[in-house]
Biopython code that builds the backbone (N, CA, C, O; Angstrom):
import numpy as np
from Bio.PDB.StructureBuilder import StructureBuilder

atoms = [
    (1, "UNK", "N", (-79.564, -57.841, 54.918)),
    (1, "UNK", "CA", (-79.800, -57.347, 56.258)),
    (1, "UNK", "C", (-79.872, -55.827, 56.217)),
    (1, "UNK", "O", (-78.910, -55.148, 55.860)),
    (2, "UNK", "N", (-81.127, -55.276, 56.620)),
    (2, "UNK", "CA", (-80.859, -53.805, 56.657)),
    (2, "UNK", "C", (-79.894, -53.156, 57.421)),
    (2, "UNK", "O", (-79.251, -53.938, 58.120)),
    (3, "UNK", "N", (-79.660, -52.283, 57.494)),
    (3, "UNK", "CA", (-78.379, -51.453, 58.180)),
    (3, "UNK", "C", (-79.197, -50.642, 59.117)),
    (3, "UNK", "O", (-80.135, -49.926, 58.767)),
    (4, "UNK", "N", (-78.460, -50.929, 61.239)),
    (4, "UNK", "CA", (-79.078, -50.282, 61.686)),
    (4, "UNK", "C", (-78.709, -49.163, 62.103)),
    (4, "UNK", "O", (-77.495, -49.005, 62.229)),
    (5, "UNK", "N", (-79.538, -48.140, 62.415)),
    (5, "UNK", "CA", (-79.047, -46.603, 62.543)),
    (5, "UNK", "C", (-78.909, -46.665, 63.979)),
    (5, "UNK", "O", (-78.206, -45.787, 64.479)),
    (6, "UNK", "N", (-79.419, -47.497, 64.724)),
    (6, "UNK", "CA", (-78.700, -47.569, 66.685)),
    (6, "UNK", "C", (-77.294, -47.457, 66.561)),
    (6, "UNK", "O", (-76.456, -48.153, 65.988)),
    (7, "UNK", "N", (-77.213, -46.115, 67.427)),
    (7, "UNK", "CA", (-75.606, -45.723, 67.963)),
    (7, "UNK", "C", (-75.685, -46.060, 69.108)),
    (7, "UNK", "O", (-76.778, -45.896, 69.650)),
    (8, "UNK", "N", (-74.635, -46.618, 69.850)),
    (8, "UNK", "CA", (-74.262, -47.362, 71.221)),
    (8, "UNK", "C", (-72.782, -46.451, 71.612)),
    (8, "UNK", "O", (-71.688, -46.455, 71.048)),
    (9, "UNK", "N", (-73.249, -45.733, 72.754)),
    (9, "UNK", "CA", (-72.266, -45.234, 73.294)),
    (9, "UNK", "C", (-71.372, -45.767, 74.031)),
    (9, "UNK", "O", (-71.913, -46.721, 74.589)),
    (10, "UNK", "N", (-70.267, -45.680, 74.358)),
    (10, "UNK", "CA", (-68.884, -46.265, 74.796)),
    (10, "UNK", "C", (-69.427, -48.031, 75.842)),
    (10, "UNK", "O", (-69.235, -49.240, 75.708)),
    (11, "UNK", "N", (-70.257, -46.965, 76.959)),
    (11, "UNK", "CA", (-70.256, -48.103, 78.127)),
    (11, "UNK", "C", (-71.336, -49.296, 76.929)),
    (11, "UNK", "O", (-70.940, -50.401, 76.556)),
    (12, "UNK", "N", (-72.790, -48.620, 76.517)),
    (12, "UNK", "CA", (-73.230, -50.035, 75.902)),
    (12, "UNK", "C", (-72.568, -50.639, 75.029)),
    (12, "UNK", "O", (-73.007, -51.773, 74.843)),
    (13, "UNK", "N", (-71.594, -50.346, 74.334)),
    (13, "UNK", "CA", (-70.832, -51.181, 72.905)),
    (13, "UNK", "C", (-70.086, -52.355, 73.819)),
    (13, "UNK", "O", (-70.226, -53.516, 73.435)),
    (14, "UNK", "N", (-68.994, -51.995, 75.476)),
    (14, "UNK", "CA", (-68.353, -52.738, 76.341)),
    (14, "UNK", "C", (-69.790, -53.507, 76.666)),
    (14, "UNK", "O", (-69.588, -54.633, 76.211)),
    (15, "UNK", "N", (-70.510, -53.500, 76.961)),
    (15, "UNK", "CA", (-71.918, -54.208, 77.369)),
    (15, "UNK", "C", (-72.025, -55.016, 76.845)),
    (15, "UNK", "O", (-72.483, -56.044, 77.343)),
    (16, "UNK", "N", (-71.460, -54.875, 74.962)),
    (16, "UNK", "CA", (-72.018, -55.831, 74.818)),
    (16, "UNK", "C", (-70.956, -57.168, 74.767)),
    (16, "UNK", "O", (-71.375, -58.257, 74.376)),
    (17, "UNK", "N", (-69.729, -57.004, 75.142)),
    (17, "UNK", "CA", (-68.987, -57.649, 74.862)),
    (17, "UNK", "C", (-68.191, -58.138, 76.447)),
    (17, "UNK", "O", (-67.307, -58.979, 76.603)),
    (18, "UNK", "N", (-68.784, -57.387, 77.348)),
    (18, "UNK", "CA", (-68.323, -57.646, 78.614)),
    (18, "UNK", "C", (-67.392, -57.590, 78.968)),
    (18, "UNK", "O", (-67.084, -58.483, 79.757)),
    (19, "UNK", "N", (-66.305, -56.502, 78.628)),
    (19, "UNK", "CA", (-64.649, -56.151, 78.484)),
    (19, "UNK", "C", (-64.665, -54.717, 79.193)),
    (19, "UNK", "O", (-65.554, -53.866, 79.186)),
    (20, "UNK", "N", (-63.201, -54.708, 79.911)),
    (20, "UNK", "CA", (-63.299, -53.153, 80.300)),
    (20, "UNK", "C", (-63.010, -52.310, 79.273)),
    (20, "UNK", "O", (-62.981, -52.807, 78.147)),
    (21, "UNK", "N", (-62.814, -51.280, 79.386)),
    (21, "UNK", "CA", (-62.203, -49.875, 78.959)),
    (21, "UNK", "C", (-61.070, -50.220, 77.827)),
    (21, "UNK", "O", (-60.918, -49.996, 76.627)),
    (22, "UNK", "N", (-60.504, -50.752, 78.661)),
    (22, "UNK", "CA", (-59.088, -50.509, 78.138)),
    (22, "UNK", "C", (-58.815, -51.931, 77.507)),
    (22, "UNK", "O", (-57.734, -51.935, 76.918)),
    (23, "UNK", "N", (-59.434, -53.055, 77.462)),
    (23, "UNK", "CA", (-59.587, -53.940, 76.535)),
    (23, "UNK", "C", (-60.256, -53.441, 75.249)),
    (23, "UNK", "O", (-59.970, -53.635, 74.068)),
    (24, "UNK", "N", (-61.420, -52.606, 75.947)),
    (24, "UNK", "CA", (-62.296, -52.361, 74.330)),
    (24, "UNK", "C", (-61.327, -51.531, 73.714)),
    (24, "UNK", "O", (-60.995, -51.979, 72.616)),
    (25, "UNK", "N", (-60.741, -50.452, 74.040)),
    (25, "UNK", "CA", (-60.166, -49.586, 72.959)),
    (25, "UNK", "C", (-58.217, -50.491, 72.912)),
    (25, "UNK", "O", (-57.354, -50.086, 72.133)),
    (26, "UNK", "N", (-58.063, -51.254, 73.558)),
    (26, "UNK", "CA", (-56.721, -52.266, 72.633)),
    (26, "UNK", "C", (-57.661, -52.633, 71.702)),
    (26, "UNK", "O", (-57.592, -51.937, 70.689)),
    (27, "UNK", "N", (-58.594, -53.555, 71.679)),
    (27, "UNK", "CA", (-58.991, -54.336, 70.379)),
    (27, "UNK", "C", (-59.069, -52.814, 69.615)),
    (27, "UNK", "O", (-58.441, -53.076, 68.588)),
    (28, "UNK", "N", (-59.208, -52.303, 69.572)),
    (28, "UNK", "CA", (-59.768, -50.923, 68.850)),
    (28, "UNK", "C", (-58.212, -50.886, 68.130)),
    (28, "UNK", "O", (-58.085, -50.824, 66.907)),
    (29, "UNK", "N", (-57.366, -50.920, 68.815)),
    (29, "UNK", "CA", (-55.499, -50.609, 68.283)),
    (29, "UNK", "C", (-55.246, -51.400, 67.793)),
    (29, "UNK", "O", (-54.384, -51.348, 66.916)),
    (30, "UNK", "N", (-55.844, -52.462, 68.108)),
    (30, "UNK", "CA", (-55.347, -53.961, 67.237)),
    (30, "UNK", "C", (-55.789, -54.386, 65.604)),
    (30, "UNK", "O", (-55.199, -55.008, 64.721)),
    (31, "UNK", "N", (-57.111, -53.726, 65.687)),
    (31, "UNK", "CA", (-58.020, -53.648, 64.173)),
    (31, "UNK", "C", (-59.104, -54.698, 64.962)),
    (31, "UNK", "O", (-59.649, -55.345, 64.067)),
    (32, "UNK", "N", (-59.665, -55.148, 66.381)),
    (32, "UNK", "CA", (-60.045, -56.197, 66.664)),
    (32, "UNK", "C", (-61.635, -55.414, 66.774)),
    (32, "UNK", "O", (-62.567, -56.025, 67.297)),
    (33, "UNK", "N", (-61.794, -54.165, 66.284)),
    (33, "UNK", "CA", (-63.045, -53.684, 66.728)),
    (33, "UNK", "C", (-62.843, -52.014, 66.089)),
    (33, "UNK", "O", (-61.810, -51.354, 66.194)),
    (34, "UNK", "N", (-63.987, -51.617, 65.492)),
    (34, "UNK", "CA", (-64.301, -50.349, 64.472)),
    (34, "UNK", "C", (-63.873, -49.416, 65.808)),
    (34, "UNK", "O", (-63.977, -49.757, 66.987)),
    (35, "UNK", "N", (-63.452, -48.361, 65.374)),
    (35, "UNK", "CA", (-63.159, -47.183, 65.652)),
    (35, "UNK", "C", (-64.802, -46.225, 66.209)),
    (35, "UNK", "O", (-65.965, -46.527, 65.941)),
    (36, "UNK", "N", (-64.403, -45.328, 66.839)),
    (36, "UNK", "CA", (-66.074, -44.941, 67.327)),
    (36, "UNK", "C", (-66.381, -44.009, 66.536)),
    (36, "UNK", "O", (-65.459, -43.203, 66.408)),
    (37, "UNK", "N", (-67.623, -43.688, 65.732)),
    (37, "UNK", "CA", (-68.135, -42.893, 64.907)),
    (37, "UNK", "C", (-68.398, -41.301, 65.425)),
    (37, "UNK", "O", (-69.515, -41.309, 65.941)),
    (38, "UNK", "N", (-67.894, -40.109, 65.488)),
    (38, "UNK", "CA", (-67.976, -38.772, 66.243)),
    (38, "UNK", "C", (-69.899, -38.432, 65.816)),
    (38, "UNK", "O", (-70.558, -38.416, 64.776)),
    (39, "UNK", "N", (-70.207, -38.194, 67.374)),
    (39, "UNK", "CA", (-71.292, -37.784, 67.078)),
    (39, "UNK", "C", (-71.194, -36.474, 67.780)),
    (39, "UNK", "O", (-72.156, -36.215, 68.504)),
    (40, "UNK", "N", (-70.230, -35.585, 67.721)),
    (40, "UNK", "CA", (-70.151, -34.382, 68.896)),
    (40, "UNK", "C", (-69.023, -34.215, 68.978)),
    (40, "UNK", "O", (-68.173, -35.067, 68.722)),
    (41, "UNK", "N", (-68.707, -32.481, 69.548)),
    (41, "UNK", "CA", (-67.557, -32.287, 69.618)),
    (41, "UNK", "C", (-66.607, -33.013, 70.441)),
    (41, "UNK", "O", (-65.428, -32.811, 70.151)),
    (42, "UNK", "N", (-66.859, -33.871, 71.475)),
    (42, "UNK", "CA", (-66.183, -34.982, 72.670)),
    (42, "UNK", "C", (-66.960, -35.944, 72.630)),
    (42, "UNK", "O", (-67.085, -36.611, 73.657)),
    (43, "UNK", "N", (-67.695, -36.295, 71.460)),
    (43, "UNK", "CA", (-68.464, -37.719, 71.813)),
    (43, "UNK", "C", (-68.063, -39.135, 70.018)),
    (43, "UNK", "O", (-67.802, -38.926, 68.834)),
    (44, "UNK", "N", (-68.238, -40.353, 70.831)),
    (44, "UNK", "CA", (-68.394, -41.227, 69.934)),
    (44, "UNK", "C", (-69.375, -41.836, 70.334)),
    (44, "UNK", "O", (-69.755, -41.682, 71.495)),
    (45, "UNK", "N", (-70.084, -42.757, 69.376)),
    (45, "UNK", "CA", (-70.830, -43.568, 69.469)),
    (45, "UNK", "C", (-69.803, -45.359, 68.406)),
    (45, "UNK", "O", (-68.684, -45.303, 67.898)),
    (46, "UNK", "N", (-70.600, -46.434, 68.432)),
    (46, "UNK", "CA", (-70.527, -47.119, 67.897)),
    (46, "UNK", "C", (-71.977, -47.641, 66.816)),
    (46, "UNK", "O", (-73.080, -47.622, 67.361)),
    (47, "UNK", "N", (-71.920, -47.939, 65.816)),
    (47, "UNK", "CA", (-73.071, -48.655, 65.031)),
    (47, "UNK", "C", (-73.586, -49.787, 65.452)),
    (47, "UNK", "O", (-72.862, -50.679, 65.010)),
    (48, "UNK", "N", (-74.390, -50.206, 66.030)),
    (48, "UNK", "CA", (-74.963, -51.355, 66.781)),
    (48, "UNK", "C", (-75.115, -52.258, 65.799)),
    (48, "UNK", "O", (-75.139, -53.405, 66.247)),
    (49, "UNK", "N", (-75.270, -52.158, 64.167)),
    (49, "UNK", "CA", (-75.034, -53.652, 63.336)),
    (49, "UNK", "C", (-73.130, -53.988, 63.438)),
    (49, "UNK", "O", (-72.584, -55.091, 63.397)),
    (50, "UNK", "N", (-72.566, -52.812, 63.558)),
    (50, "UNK", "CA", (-70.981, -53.474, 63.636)),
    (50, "UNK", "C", (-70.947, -53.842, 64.865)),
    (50, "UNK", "O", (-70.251, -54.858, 64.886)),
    (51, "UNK", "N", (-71.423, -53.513, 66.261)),
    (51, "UNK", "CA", (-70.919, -54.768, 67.148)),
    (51, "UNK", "C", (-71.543, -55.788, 67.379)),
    (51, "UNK", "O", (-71.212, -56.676, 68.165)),
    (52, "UNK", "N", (-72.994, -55.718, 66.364)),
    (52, "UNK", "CA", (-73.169, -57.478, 66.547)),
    (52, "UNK", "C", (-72.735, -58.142, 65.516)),
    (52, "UNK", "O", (-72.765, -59.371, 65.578)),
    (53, "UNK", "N", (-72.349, -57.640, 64.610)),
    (53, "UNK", "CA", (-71.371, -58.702, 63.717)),
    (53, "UNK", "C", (-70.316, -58.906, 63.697)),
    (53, "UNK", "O", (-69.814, -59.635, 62.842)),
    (54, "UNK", "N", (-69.366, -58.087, 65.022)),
    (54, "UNK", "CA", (-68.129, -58.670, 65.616)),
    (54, "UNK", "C", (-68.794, -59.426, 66.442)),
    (54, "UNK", "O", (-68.498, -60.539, 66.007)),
    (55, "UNK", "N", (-69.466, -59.597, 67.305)),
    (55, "UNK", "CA", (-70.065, -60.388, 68.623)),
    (55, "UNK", "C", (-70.090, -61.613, 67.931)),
    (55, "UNK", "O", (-69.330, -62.538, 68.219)),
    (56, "UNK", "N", (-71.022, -61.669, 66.933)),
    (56, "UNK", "CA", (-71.329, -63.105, 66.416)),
    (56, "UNK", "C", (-70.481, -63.458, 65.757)),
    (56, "UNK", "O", (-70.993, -64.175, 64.897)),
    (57, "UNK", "N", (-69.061, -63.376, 65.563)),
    (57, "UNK", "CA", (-67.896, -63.314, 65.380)),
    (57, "UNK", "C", (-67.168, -64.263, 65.726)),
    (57, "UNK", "O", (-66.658, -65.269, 65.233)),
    (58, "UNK", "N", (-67.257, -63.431, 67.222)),
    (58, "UNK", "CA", (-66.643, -64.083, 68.486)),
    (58, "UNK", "C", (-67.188, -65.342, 69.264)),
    (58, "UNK", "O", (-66.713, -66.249, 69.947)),
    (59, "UNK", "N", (-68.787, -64.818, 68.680)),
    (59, "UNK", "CA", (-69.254, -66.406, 68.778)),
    (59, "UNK", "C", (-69.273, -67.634, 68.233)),
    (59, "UNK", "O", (-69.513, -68.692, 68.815)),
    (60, "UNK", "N", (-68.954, -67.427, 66.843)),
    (60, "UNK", "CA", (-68.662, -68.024, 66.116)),
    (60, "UNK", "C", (-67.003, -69.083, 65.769)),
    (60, "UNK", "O", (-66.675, -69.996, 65.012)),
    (61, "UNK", "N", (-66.202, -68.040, 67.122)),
    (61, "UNK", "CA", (-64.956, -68.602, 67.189)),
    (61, "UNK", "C", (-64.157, -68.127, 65.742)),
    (61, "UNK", "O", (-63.893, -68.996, 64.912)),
    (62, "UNK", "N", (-63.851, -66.928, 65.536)),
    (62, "UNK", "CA", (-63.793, -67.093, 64.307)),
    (62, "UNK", "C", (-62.018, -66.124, 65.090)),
    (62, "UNK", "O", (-61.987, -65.435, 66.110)),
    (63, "UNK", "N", (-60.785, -66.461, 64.123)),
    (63, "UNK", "CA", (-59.814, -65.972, 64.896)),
    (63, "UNK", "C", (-59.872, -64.517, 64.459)),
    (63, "UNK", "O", (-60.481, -63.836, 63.635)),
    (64, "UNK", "N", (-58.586, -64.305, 65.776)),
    (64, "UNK", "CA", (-58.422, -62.522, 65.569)),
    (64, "UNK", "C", (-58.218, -62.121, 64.317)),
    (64, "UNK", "O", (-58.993, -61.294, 63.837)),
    (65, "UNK", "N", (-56.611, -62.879, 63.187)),
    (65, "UNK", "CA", (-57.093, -62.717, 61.713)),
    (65, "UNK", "C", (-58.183, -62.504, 61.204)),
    (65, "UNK", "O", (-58.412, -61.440, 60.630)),
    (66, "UNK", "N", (-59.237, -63.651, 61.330)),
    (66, "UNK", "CA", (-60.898, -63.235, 60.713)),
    (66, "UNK", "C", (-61.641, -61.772, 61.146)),
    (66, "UNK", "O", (-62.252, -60.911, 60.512)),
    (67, "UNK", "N", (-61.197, -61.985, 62.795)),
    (67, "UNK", "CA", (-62.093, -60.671, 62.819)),
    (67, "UNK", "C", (-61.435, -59.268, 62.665)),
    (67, "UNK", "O", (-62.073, -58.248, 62.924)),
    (68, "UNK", "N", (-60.067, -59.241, 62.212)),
    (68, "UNK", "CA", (-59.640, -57.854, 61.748)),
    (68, "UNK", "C", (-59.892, -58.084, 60.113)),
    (68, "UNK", "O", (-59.427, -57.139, 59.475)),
    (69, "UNK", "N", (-60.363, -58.860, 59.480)),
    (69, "UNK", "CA", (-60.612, -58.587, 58.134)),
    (69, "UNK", "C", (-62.344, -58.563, 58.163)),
    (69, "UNK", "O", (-62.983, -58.189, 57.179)),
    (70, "UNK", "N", (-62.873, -58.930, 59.194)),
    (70, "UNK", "CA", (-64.418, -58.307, 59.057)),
    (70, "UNK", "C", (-64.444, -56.873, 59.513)),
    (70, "UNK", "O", (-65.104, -55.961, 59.017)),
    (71, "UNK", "N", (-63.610, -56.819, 60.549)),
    (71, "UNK", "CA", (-63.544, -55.131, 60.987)),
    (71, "UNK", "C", (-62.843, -53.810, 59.610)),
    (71, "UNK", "O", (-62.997, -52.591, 59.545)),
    (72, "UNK", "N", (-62.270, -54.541, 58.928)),
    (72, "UNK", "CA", (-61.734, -53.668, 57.714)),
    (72, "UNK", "C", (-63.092, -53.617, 56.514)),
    (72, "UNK", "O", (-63.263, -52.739, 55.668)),
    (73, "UNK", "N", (-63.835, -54.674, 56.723)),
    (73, "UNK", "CA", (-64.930, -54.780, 55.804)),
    (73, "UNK", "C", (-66.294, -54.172, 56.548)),
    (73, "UNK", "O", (-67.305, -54.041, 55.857)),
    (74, "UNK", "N", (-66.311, -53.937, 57.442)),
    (74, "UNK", "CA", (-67.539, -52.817, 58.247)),
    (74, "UNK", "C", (-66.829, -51.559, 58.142)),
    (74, "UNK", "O", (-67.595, -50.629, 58.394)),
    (75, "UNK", "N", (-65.526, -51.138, 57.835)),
    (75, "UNK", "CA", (-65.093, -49.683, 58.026)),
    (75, "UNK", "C", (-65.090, -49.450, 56.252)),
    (75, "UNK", "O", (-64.931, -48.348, 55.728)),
    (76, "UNK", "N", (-65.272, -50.556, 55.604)),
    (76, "UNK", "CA", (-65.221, -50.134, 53.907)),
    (76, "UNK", "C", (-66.741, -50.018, 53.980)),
    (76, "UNK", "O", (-67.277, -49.032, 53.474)),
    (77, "UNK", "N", (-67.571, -51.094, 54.659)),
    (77, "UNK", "CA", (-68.932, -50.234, 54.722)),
    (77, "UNK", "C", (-69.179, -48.642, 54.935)),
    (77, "UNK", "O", (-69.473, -47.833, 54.055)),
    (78, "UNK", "N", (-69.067, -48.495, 55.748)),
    (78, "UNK", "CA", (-68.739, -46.742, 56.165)),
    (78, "UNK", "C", (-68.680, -46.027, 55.170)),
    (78, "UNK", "O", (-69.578, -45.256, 54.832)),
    (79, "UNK", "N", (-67.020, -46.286, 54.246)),
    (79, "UNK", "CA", (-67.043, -45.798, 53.599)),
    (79, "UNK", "C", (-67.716, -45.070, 52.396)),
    (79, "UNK", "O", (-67.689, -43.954, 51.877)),
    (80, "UNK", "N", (-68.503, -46.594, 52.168)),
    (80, "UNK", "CA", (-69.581, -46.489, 50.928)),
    (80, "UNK", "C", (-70.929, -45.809, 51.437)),
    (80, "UNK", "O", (-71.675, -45.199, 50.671)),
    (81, "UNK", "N", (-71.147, -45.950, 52.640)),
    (81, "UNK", "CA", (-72.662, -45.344, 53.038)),
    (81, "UNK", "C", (-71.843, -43.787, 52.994)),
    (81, "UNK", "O", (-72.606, -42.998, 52.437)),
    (82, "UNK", "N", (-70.491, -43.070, 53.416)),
    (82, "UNK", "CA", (-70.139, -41.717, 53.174)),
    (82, "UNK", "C", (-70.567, -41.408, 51.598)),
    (82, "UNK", "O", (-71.410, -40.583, 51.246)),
    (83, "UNK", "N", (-69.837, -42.207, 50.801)),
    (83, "UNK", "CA", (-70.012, -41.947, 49.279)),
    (83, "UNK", "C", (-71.781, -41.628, 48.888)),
    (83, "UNK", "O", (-72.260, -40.630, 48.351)),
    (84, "UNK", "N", (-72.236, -42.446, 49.213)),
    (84, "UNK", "CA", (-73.964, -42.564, 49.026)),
    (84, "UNK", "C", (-74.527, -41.404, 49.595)),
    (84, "UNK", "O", (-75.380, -40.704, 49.050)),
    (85, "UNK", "N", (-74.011, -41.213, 50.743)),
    (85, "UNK", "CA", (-74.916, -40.168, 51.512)),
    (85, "UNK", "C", (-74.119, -38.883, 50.655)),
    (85, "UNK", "O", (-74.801, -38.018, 50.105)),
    (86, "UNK", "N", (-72.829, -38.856, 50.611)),
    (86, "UNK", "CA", (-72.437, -37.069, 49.397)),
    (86, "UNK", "C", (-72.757, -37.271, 48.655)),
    (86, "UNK", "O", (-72.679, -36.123, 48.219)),
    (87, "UNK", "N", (-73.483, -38.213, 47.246)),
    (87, "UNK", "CA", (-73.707, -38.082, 45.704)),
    (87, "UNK", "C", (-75.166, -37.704, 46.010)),
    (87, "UNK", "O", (-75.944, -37.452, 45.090)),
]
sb = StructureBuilder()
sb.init_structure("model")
sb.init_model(0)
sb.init_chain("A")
sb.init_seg("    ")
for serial, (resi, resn, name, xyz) in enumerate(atoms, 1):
    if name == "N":
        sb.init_residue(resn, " ", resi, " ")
    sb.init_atom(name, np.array(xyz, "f"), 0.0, 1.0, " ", f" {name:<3s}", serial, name[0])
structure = sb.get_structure()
């Protein structure tokens, strides 16, 4: 699957999951959902392939266990696209 470069700012990432505020950023405390990527000195965005592969997740019924070990495995993604993009 290619990796997409759509950043989704706060309200579309809740869009897509139909949760308020303060649900989206608990799952965020919980490990239930990636952390927001800084695109600015006061801004985040989210990666639009990590919230549809929590979404389909959730569609999938898959438990909160499962989806904090897919959310640790989209933030080790990260990691490696950092490594790739400094060498």
């Amino acid at each position: 699957m290619a990796l997409s470069l759509i950043l989704r700012r706060c309200d579309e990432a809740r869009a897509v999951f139909g949760v308020s505020t303060a649900t989206y950023y608990e799952w965020i405390s919980k490990g239930l959902m990636t952390p927001g990527v800084s695109i600015g000195v006061r801004s985040v965005a989210w990666p639009d392939h990590e919230l549809q592969a929590i979404a389909r997740a959730r569609v999938a019924g898959l438990t909160d266990d499962e989806i904090k070990i897919l959310v640790k495995d989209l933030m080790a993604g990260r990691a490696k696209l950092a490594e790739e993009v400094a060498a």
